[in-house]
C-alpha positions in Angstrom: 33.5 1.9 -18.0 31.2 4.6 -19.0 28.2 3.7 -17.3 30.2 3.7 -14.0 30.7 7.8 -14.9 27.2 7.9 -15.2 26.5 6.2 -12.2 28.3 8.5 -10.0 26.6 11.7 -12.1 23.5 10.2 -11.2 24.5 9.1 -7.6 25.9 12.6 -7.4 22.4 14.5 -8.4 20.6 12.1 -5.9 22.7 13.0 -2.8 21.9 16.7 -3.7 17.9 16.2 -3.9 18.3 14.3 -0.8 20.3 17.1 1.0 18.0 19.9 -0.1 14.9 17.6 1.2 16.3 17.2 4.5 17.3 21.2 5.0 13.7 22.3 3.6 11.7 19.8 6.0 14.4 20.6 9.2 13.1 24.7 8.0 9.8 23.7 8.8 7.9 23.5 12.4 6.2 21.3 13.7 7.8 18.9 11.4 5.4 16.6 9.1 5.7 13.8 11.1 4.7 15.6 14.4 1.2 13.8 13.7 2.4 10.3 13.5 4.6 10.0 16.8 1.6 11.8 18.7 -1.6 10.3 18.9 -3.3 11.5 22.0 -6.0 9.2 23.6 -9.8 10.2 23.0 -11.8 10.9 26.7 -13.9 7.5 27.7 -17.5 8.1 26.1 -19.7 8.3 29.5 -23.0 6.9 29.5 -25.7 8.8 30.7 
C-alpha cells in the first residue's frame, strides 16, 4: 500500500511539469512547431 502513495506523489508532480510546459510553450509565438506543419515549396530551378 505504500508505493500506491508514492505513485500518486509522483503522478501528482508529473501532471504539474506537464501543466507548466503546456502554459510556457502556449506564452510563446509562433509556436515551436510552426516549422513542421509549414513547409513551403521551393520555385522550379529554370534552365537557362
Amino acid at each position: 500500500m505504500k508505493s500506491n502513495g508514492n505513485m500518486k506523489t509522483v503522478l501528482h508532480v508529473l501532471e504539474r511539469i506537464a501543466r507548466v510546459e503546456v502554459e510556457n510553450n502556449s506564452k510563446q509565438w509562433p509556436p515551436i512547431c510552426m516549422g513542421l506543419l509549414y513547409q513551403p515549396k521551393r520555385p522550379k530551378r529554370e534552365e537557362k
